[in-house]
LOPA-546423 format. One line per 10 residues: number of its first residue (from 1); their letters; for each residue x, y negated, z negated of N, C-alpha, C. Coordinates in Angstrom, 3 decimals. Layout:
N
NUM> a> X/Y/Z/X/Y/Z/X/Y/Z; ...
// end
This chain:
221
1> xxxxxxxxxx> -24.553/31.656/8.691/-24.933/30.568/7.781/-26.432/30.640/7.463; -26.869/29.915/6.441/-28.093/30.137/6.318/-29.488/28.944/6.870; -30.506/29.195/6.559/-30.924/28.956/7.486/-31.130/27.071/7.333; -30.458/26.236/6.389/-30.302/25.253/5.637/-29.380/24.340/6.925; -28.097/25.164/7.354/-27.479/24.675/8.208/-27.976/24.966/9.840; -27.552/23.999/10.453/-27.612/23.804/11.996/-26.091/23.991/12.643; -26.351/24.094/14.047/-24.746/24.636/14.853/-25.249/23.733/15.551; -24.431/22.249/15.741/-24.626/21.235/16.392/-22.988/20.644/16.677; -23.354/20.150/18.208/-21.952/19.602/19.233/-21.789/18.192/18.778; -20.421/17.358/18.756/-20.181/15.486/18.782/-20.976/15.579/20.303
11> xxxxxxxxxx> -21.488/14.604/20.735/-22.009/14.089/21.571/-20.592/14.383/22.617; -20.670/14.450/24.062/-19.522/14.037/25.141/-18.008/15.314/24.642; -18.298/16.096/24.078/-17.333/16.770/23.638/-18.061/18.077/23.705; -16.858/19.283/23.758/-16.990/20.662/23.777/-16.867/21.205/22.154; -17.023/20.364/21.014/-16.758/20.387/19.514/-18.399/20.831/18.592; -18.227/22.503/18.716/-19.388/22.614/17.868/-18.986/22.881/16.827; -20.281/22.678/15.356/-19.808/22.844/13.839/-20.594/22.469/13.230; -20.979/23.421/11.867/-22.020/23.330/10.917/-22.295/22.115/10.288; -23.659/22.056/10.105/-23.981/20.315/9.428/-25.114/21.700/8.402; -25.130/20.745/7.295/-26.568/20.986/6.689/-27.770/19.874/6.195
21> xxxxxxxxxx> -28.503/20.412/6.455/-29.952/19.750/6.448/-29.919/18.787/5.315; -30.312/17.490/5.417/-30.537/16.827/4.202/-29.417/16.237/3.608; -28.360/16.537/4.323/-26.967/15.964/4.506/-26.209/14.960/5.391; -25.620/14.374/5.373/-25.251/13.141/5.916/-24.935/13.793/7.398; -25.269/13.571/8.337/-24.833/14.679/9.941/-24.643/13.520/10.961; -23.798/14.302/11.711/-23.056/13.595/13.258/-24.302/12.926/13.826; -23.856/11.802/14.154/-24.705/11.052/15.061/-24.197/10.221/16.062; -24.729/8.743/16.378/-24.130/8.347/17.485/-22.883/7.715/16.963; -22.595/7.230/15.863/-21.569/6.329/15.791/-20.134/7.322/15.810; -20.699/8.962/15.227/-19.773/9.928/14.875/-18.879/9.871/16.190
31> xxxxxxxxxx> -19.910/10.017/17.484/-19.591/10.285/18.620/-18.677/9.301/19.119; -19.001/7.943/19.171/-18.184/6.591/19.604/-16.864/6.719/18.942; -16.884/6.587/17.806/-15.271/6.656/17.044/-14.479/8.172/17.846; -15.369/9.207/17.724/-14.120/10.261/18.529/-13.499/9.879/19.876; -14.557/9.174/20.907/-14.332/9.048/21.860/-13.246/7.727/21.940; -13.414/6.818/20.930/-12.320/5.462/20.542/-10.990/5.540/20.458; -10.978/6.927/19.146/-9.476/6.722/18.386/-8.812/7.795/19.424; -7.410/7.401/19.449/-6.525/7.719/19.923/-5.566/8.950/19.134; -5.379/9.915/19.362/-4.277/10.669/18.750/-3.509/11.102/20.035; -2.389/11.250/19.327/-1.051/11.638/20.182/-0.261/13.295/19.780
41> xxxxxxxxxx> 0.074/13.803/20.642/0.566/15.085/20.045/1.653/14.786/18.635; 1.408/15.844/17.811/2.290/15.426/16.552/2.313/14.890/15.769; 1.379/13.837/15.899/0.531/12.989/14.830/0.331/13.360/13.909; 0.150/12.589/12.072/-0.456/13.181/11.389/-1.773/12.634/11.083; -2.934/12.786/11.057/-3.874/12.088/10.645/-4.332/12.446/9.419; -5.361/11.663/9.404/-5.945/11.572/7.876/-7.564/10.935/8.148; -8.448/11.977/7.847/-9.720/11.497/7.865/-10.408/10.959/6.596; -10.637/9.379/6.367/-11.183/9.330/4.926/-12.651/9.054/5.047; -13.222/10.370/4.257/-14.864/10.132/4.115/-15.073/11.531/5.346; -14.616/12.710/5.332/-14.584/13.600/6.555/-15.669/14.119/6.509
51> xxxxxxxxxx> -16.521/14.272/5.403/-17.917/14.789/5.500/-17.918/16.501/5.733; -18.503/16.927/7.126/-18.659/17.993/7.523/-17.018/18.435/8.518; -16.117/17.409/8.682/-14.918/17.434/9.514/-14.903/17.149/10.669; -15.930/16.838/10.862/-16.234/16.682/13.078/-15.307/15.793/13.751; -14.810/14.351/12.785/-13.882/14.008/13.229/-12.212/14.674/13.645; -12.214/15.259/12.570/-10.970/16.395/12.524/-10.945/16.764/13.362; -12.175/18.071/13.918/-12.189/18.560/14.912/-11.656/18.351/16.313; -12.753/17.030/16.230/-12.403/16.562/17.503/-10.896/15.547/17.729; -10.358/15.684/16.644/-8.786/14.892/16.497/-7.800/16.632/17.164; -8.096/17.467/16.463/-7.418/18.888/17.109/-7.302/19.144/18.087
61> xxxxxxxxxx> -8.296/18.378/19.057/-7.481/19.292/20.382/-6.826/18.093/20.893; -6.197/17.106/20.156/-4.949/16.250/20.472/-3.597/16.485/20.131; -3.928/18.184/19.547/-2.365/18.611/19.153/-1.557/18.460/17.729; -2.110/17.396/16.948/-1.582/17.156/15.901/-0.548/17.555/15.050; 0.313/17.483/14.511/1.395/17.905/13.776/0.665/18.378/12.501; -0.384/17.637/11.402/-1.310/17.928/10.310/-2.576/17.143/10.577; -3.733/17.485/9.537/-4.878/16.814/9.311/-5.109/16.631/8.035; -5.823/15.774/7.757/-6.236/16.007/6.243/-7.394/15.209/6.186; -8.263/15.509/5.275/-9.470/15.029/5.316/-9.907/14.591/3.818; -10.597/13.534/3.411/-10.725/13.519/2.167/-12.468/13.128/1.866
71> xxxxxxxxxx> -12.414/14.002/1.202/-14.620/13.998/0.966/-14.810/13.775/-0.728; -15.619/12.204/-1.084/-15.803/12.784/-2.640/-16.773/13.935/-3.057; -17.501/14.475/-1.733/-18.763/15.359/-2.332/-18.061/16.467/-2.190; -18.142/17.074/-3.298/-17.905/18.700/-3.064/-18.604/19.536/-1.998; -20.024/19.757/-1.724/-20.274/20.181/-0.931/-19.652/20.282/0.456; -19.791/18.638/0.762/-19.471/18.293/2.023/-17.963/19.114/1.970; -17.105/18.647/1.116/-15.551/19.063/1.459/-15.568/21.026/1.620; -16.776/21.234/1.199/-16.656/22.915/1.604/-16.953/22.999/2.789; -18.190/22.589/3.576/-18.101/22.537/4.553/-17.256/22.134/5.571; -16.339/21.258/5.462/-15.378/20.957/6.462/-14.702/22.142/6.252
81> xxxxxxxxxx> -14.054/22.430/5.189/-13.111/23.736/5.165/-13.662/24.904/6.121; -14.707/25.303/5.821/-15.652/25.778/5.993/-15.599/25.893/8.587; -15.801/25.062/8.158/-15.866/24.434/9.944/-14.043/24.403/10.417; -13.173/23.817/9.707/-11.902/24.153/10.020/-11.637/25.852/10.071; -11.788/26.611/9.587/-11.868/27.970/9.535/-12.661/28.699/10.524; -13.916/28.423/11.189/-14.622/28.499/12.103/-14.195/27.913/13.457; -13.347/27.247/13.074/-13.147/26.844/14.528/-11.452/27.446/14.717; -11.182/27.719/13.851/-9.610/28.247/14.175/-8.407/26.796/14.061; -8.738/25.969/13.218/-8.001/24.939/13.000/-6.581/24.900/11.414; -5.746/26.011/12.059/-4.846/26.361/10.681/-4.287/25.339/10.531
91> xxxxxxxxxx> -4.542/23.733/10.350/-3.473/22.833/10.286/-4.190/21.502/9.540; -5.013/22.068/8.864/-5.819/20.915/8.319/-6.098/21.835/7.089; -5.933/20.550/6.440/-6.491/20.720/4.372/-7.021/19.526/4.602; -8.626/20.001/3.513/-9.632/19.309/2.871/-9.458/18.953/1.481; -9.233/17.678/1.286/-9.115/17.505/-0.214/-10.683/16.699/-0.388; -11.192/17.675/-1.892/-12.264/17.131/-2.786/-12.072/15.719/-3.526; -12.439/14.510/-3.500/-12.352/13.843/-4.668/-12.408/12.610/-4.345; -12.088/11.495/-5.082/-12.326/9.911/-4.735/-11.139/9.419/-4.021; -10.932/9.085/-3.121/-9.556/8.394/-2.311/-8.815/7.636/-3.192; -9.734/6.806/-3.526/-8.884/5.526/-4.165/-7.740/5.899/-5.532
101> xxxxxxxxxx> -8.101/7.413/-5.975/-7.310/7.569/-7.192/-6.001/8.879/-6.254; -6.193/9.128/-5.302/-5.615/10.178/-4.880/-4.471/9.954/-4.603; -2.956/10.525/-4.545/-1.453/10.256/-3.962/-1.521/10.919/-3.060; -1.432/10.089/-1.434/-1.562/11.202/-0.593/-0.305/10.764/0.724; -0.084/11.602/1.422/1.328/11.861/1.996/1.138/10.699/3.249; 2.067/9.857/3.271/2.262/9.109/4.619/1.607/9.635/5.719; 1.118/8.863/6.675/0.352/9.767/8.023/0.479/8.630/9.290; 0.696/8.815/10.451/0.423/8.240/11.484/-1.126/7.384/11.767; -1.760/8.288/11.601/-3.508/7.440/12.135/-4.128/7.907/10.767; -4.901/6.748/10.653/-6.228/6.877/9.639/-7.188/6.757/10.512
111> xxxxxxxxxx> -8.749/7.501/10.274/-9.970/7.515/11.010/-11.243/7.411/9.767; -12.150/6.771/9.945/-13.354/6.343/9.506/-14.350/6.176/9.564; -15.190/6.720/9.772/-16.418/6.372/9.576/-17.134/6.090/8.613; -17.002/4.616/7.399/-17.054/4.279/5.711/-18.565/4.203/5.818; -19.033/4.179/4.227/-20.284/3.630/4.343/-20.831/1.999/4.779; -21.462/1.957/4.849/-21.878/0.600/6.044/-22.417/-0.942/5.166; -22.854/0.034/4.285/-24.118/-1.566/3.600/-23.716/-1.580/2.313; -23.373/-2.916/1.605/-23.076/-3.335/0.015/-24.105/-2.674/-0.557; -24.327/-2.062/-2.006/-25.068/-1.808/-2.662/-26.527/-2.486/-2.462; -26.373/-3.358/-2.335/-27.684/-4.595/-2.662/-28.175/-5.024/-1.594
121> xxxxxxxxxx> -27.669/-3.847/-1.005/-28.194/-3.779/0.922/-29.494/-2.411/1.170; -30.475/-3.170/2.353/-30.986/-1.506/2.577/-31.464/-0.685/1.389; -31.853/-1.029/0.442/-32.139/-0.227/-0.910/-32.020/1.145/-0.111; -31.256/2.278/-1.150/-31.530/3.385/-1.047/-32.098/4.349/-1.816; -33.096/4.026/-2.943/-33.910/4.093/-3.888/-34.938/5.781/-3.417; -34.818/5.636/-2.357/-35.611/6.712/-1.600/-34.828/8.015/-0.738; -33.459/7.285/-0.686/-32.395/8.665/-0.364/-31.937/9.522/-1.058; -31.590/10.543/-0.740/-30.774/11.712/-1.738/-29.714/11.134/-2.190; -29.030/11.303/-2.991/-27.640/11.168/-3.328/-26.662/11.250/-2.408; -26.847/12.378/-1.496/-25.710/12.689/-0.683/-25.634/11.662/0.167
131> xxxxxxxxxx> -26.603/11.209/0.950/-27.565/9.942/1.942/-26.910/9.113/1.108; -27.096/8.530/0.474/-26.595/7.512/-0.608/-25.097/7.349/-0.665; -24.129/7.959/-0.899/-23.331/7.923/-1.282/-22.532/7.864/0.673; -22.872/8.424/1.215/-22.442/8.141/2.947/-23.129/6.885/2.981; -23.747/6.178/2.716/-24.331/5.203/3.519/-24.077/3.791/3.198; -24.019/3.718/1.454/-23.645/2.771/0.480/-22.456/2.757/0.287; -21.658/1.177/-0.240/-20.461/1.621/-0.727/-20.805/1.448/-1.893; -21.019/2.617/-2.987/-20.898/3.012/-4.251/-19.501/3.148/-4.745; -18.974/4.477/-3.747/-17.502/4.432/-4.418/-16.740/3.988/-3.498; -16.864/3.408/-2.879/-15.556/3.219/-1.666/-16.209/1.516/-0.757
141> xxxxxxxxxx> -15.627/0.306/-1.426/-15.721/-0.367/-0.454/-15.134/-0.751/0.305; -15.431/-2.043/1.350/-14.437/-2.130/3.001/-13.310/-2.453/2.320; -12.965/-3.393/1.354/-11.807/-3.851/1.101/-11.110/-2.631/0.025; -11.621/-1.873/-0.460/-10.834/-0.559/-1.201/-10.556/0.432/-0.086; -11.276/0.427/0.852/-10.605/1.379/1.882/-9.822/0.320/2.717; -9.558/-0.647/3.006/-8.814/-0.787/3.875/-7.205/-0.817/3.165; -7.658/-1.438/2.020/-6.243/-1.144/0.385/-5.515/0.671/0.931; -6.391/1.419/1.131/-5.985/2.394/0.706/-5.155/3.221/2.027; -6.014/2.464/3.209/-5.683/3.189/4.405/-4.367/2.011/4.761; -3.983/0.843/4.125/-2.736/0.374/4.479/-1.547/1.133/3.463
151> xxxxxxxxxx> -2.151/1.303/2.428/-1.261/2.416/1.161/-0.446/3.718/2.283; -1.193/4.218/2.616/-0.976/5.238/3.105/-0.545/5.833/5.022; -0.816/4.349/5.360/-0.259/4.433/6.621/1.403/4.288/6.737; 1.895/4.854/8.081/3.382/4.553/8.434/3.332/3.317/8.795; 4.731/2.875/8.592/5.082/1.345/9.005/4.533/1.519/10.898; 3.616/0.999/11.226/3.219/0.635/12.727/2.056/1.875/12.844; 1.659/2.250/12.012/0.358/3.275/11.816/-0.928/2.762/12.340; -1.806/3.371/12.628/-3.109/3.039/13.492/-4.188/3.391/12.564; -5.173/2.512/12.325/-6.435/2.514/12.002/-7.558/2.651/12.713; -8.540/3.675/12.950/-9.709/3.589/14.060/-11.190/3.747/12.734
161> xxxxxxxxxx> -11.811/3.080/12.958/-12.805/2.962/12.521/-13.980/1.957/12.949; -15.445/2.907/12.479/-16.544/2.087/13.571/-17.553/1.556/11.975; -17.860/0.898/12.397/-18.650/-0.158/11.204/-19.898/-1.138/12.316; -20.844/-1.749/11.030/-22.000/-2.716/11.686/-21.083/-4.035/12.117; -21.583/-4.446/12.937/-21.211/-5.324/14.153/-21.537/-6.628/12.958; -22.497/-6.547/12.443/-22.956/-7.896/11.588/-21.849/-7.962/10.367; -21.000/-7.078/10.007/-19.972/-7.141/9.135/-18.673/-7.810/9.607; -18.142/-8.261/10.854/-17.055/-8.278/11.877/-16.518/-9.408/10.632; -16.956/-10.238/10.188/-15.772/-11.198/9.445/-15.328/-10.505/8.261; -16.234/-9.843/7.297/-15.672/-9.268/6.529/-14.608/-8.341/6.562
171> xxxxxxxxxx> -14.930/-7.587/7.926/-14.091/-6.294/8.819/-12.535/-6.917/9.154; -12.325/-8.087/9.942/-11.158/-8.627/10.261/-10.558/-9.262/9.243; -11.401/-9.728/7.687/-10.671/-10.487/6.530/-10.080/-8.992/5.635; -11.043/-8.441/5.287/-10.586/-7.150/4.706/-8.848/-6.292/5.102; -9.161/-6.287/6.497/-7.843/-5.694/7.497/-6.678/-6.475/6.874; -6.838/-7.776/7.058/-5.669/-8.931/6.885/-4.994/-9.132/6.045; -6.068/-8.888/5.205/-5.897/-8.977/3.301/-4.726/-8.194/3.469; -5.026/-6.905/3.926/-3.861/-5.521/3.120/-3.050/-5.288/4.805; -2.836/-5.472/5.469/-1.537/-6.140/6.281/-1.788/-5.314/7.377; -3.126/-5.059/7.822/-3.747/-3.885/9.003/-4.351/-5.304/10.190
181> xxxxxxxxxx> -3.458/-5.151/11.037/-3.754/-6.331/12.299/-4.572/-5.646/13.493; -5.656/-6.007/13.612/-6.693/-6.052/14.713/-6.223/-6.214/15.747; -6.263/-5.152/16.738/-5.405/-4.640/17.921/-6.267/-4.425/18.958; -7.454/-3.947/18.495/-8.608/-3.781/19.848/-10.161/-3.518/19.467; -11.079/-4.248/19.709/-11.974/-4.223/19.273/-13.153/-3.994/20.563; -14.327/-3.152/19.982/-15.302/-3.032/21.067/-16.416/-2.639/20.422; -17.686/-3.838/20.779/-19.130/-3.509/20.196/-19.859/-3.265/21.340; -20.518/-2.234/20.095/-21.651/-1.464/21.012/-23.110/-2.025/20.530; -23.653/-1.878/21.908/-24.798/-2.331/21.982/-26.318/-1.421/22.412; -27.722/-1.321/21.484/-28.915/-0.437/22.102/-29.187/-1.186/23.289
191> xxxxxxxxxx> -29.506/-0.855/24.098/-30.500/-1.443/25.437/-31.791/-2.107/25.161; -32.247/-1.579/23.793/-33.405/-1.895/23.177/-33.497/-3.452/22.407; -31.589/-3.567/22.061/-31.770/-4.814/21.107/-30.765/-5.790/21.479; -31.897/-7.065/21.394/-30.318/-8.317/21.684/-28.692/-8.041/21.507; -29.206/-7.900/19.520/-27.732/-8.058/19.188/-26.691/-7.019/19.110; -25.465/-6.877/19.132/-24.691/-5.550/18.822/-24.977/-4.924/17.769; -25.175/-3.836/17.674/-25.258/-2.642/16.463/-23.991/-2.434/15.418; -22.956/-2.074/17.121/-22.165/-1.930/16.260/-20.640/-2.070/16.527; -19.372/-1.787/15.632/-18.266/-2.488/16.399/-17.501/-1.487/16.448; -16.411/-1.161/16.881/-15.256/-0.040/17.519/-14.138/-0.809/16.712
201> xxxxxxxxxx> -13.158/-0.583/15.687/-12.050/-1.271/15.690/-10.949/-0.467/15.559; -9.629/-1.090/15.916/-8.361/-0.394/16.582/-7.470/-1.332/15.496; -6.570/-0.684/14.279/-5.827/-2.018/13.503/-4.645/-1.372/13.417; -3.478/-2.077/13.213/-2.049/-1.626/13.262/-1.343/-2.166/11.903; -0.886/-1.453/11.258/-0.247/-1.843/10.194/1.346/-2.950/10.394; 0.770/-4.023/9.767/2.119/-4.926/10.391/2.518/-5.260/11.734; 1.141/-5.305/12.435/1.254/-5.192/13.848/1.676/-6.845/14.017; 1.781/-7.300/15.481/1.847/-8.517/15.880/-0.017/-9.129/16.263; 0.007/-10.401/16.037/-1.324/-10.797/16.439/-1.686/-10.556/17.666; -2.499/-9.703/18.007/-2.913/-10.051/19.838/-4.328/-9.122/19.966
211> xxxxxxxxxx> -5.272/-9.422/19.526/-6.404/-8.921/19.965/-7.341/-8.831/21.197; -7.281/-7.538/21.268/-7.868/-7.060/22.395/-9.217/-6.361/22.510; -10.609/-8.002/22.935/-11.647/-7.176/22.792/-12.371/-6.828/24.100; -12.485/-5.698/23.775/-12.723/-4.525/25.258/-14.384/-5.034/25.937; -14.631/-3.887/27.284/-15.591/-3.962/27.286/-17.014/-3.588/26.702; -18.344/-4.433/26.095/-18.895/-3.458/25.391/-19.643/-2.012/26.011; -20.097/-1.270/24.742/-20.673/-0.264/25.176/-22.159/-0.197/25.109; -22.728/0.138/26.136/-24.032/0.210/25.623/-24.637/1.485/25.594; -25.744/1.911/24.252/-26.176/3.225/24.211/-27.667/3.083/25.142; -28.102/3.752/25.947/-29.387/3.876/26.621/-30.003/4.896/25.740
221> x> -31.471/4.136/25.877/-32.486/5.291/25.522/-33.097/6.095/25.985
// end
């Protein structure tokens, strides 16, 4: 690769794979959601917003039946391909393009890591595009992805996705709206700061009410 990209591990995992510079890259929250969501052998998942694929990755050595990943940036979606091929993962396709217009095949688990802040949040006036478009919801907001990840889940399908802790009502109204029931929840917390950063959530399509919020996590510095 050239010298643009880095060969960097998920945190707590044996999962290395190309990021490039100036591009949206694995960090801590990448790490928390792998270590969160659950896959089962045979599973199909579906990563929306897969970026570089690290989630994928680290969903593969749970055996999976398929993967699929969906990136609107072209770049990014080469690179996952790109890293699925490098790592020897024949069971995953990367699709290019916007979720919300896409027909895509029933799946067991959806996984997420969405962008975090409303437009009119955080100005990003000073980020790249690519930065921008991971970070903002421009094209993809909480309530269009959660539309999309109940579209496309199996009847009793699992949702894992990590989001800001200061969003949690919007996070549990959004879910409800489109028929994804909050099953287990866990915020993480810096050592550095009062409040939670950030939240862990676990949602079940058509599930029964019974929420289960775990113990939190805290990141040390």
């Amino acid at each position: 690769m050239k010298k643009e990209y880095t060969y960097d591990y998920v945190n707590g995992t044996d999962v290395y794979l190309y990021q490039k510079k100036g591009m949206f890259r694995i960090n801590t929250d990448t790490a928390l959601l792998a270590h969160f969501m659950r896959i089962q052998k045979g599973e199909r998942v579906l990563d929306i917003g897969t970026n570089n694929g690290a989630l994928l990755a680290v969903a593969a050595k749970y055996a999976p039946s398929m993967l699929y990943g969906v990136e609107i940036q072209d770049e990014a979606a080469k690179l996952a391909r790109y890293n699925m091929e490098h790592l020897g993962i024949e069971n995953a396709i990367i699709l290019s393009g916007d979720v919300r217009n896409m027909s895509l095949e029933k799946v067991d688990v959806v996984i997420c890591n969405p962008p975090y802040f409303k437009t009119e949040e955080d100005s990003h006036i000073n980020l790249s595009y690519e930065l921008a478009t991971a970070r903002h919801e421009t094209y993809l907001t909480l309530d269009e992805l959660c539309k999309k990840v109940s579209e496309v889940l199996q009847e009793k399908g699992r949702f894992y996705m990590v989001h800001r802790a200061n969003r949690i009502c919007d996070i549990i109204e959004a879910l409800r709206r489109h028929r994804l029931e909050p099953k287990s929840m866990q915020f993480v917390y810096d050592e550095a700061k009062e409040e939670a950063i950030s939240v862990l959530v676990e949602a079940c399509k058509d599930g029964k009410a019974n929420l289960h919020v775990l113990t939190p996590k805290m990141i040390k510095r």
